[in-house]
C-alpha positions in Angstrom: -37.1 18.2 19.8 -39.6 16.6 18.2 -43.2 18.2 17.5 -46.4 16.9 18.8 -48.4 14.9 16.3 -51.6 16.2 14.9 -54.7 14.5 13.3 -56.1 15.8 9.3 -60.2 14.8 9.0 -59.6 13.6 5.4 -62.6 12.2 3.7 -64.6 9.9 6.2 -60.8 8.9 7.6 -58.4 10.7 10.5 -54.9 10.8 9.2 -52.4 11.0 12.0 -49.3 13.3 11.5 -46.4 13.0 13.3 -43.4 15.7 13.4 -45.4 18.1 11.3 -42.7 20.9 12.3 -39.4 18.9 11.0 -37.3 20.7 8.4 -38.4 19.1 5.1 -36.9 22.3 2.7 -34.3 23.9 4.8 -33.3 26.1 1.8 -37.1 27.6 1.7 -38.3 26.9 5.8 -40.7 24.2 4.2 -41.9 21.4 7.3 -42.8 18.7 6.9 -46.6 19.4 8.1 -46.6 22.1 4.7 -45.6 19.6 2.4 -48.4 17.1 4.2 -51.1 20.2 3.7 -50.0 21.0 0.2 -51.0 17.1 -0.2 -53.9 17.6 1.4 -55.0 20.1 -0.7 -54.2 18.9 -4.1 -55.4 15.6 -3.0 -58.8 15.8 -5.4 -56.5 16.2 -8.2 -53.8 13.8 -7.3 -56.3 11.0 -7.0 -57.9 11.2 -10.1 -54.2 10.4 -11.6 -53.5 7.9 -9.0 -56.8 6.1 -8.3 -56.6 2.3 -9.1 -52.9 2.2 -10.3 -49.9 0.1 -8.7 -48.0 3.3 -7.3 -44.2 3.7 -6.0 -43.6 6.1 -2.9 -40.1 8.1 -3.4 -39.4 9.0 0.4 -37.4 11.5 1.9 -37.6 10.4 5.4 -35.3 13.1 6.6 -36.5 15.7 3.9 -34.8 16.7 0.7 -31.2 16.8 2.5 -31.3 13.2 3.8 -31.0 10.0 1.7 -34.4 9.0 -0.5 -35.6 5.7 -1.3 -38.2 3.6 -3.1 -41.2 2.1 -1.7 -42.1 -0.2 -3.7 -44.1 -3.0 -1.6 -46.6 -1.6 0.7 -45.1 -0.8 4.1 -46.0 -3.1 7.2 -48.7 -1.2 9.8 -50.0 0.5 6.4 -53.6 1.3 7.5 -56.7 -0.7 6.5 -58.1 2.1 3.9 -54.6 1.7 2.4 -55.5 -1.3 -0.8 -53.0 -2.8 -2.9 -52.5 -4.7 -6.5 -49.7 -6.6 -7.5 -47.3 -6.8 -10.1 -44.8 -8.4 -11.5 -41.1 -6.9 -12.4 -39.3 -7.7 -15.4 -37.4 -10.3 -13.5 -40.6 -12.3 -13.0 -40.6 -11.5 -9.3 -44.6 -10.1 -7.7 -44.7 -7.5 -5.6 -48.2 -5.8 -3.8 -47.7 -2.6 -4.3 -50.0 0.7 -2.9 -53.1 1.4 -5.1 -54.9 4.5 -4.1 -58.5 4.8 -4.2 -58.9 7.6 -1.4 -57.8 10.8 -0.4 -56.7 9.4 3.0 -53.9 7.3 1.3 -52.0 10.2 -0.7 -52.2 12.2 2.8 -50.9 9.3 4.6 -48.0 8.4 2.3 -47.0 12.1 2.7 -47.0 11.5 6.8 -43.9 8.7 5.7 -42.1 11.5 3.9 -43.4 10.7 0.2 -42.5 13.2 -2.2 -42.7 12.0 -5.0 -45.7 9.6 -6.4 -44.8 7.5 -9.0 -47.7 5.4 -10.5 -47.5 2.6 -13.4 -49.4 3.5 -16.3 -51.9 0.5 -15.7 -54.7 0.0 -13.4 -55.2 -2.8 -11.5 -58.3 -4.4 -13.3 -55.5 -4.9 -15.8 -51.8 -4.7 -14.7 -50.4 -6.3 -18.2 -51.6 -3.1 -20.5 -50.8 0.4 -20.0 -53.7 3.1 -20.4 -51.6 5.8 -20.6 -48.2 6.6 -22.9 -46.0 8.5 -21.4 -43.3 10.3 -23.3 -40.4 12.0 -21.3 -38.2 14.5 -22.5 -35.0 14.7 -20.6 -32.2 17.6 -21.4 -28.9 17.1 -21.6 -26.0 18.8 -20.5 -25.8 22.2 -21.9 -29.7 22.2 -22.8 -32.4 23.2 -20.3 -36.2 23.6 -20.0 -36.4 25.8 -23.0 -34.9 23.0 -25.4 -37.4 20.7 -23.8 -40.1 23.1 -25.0 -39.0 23.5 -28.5 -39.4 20.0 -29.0 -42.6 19.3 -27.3 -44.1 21.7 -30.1 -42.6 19.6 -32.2 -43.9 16.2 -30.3 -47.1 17.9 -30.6 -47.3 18.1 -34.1 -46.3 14.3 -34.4 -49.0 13.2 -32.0 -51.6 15.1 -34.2 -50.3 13.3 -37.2 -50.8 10.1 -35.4 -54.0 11.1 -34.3 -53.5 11.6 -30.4 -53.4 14.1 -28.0 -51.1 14.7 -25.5 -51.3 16.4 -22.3 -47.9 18.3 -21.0 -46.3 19.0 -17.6 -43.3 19.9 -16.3 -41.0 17.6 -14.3 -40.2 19.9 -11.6 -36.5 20.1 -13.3 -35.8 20.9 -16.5 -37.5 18.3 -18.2 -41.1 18.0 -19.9 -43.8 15.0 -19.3 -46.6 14.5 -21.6 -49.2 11.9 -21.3 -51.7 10.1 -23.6 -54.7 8.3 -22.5 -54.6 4.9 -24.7 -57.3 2.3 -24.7 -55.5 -0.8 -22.5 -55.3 -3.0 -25.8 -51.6 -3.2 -25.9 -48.9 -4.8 -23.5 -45.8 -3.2 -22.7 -43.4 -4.0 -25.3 -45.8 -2.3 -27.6 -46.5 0.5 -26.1 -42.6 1.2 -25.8 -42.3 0.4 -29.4 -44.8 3.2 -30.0 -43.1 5.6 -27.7 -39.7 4.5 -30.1 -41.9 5.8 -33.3 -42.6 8.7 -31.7 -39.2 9.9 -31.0 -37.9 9.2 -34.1 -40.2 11.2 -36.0 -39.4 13.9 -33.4 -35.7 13.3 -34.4 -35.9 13.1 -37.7 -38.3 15.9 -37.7 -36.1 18.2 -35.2 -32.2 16.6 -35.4 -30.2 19.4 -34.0 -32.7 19.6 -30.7 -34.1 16.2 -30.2 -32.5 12.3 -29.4 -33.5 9.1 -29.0 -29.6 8.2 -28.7 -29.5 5.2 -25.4 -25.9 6.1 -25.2 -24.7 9.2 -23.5 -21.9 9.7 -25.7 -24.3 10.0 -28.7 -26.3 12.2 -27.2 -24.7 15.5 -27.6 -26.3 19.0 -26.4 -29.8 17.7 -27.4 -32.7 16.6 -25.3 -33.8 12.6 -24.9 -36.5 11.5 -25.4 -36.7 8.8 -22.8 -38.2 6.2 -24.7 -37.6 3.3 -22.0 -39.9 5.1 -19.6 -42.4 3.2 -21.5 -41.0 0.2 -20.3 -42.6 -2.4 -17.8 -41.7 -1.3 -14.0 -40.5 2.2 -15.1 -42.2 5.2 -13.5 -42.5 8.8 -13.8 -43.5 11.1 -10.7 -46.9 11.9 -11.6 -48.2 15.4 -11.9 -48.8 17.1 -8.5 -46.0 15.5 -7.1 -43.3 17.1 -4.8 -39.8 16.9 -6.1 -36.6 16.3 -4.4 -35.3 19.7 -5.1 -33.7 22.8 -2.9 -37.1 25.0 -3.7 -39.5 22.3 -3.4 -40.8 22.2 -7.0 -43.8 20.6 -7.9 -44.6 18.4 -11.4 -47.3 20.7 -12.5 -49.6 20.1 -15.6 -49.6 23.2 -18.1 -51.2 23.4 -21.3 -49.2 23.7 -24.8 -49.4 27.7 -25.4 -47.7 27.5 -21.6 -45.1 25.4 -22.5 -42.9 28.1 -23.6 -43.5 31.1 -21.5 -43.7 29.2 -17.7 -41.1 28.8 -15.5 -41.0 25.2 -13.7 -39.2 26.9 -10.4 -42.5 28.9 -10.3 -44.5 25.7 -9.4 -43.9 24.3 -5.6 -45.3 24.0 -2.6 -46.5 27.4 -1.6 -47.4 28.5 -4.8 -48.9 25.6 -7.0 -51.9 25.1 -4.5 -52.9 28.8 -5.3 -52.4 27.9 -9.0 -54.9 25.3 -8.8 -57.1 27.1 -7.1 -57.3 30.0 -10.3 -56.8 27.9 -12.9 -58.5 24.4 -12.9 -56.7 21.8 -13.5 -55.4 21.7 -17.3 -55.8 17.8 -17.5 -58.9 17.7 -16.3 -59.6 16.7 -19.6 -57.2 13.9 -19.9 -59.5 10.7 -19.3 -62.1 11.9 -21.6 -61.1 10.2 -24.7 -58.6 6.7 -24.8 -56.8 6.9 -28.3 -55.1 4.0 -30.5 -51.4 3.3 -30.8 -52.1 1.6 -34.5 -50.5 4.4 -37.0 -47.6 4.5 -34.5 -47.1 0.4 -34.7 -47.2 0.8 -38.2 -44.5 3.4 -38.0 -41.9 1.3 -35.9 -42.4 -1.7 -38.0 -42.1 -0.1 -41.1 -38.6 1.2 -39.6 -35.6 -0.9 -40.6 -33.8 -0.1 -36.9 -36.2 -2.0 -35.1 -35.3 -2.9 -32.1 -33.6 -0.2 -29.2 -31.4 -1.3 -25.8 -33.4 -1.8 -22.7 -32.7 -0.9 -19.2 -29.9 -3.3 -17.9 -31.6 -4.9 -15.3 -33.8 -6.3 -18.1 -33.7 -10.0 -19.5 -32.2 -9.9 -23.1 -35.4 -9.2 -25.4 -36.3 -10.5 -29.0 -34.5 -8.6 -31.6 -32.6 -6.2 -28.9 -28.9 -4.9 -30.3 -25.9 -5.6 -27.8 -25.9 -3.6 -24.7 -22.5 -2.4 -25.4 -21.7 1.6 -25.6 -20.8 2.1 -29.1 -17.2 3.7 -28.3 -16.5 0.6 -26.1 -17.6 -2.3 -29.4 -15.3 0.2 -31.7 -12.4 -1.0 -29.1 -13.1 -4.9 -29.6 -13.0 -5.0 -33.2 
């Protein structure tokens, strides 16, 4: 049976809530109206990473047992505090997609089951140039969150010798997310060509721990360093967002000395809230300074590899090596 709906006061806006008591976390006995209040309160935070950006919704309609999906267009009846930007996707094709600006919208995106918000890292003066690199490092099988640390110490060192700093958070899994505020002066191929240097001076730098290999199979028992994240239309799930996981983890920004003592199963719903209320918020300081990509530029075009594989749904791009697995071009020679 379903619950009555209730109304949130949030900012100068009435957010209606429907369901609140439906099962979202089973596992844990988290509802749906937590996960809305746990948006609620983190909302001050949230925004300031959200505000002005083209953002996808991740929604688990029928909470984290049911089937999730993409939002990426805004949804019909979205209210009229609820603005938009659009953008185009590598195929050409423009989409309006949700661009916060209030607390009202993150609270009512949470209503439609969002987890997870995953913003662009543009804002919508100027969709075409990122403001923000974003490195991801992804473990592989038989690595976890503790391989992911050793080589963000290591990341860290190559950002300082490029002259950037880097802010760090965990996924809400076993990987690590770090973010750089850029000045918007470079479009995306660049800025993914930048995210390249810096993962292979992490590999070359780090070889037993740290990849940049696009194929599985190359991979081994080393964590990726996810350079095509930097690519046009890929998204991360921002810090303070819900994951899609059994104990309701949350993507929580840490600071470096955390990196390798926290837990990221310590950070969810119930507890991160609590977290932010005692600690601050360790990015706070994150927009305070917009660096330069130049030294790493100078890096990838000074290496003789050049161009890596994009995602497959891409066009074939200037200077890109076959999209063929290597163990599958061995066969057709």
């Amino acid at each position: 049976m379903a619950s009555k709906a209730i109304e949130l006061e949030v900012g100068d806006q009435l957010v209606r809530v429907s369901n609140p008591d439906k099962p979202y976390f089973p596992a844990r006995g988290i509802t749906k109206g937590q996960v809305v209040e746990y948006y609620r309160t983190v909302a001050p935070v949230l925004l300031s990473v959200l505000r002005d950006r083209p953002v996808v919704l991740k929604r688990y309609v029928d909470g984290v047992e049911g089937e999730a999906f993409y939002q990426k267009r805004v949804p019909k009846g979205a209210p009229p505090y609820v603005e938009s930007v659009q953008v185009r996707f590598p195929s050409g094709r423009p989409a309006d997609e949700i661009c916060p600006t209030s607390e009202a919208v993150i609270v009512w995106a949470a209503n439609l089951g969002t987890f997870d918000f995953h913003p662009w890292p543009v804002r919508r003066a100027d969709v075409d140039h990122p403001d923000e690199l974003r490195i991801d490092l992804d473990p592989q099988p038989g690595t976890d969150f503790r391989d992911a640390a050793r080589v963000a110490a290591v990341l860290r060192e190559v950002l300082a010798d490029a002259g950037l700093v880097g802010y760090p958070k965990t996924s809400g899994g076993r990987g690590i997310h770090v973010a750089v505020r850029i000045r918007p002066s470079w479009d995306f191929i660049d800025v993914r060509h930048a995210v390249i240097a810096l993962a292979r001076e992490v590999e070359k730098r780090a070889p037993s721990l740290a990849t940049l290999a696009w194929w599985k199979e190359e991979r081994g028992e080393r964590v990726f360093i996810d350079f095509n994240q930097a690519a046009r239309d890929r998204t991360i799930a921002s810090a303070w967002s819900v994951r899609g996981t059994p104990r309701a983890t949350v993507s929580t920004p840490v600071t470096w000395d955390e990196l390798s003592t926290v837990d990221p199963d310590d950070f969810d719903v119930l507890t991160v809230p609590k977290y932010l209320e005692e600690r601050g918020n360790p990015h706070a300081d994150l927009d305070s300074e917009a660096f330069g990509i130049e030294t790493l530029l100078e890096w990838y075009a000074a290496d003789p590899r050049g161009e890596m594989p994009y995602p497959p749904d891409y066009p074939k791009m200037p200077g890109e090596p076959m999209r063929v697995q290597p163990s599958r071009a061995r066969k057709q020679e």
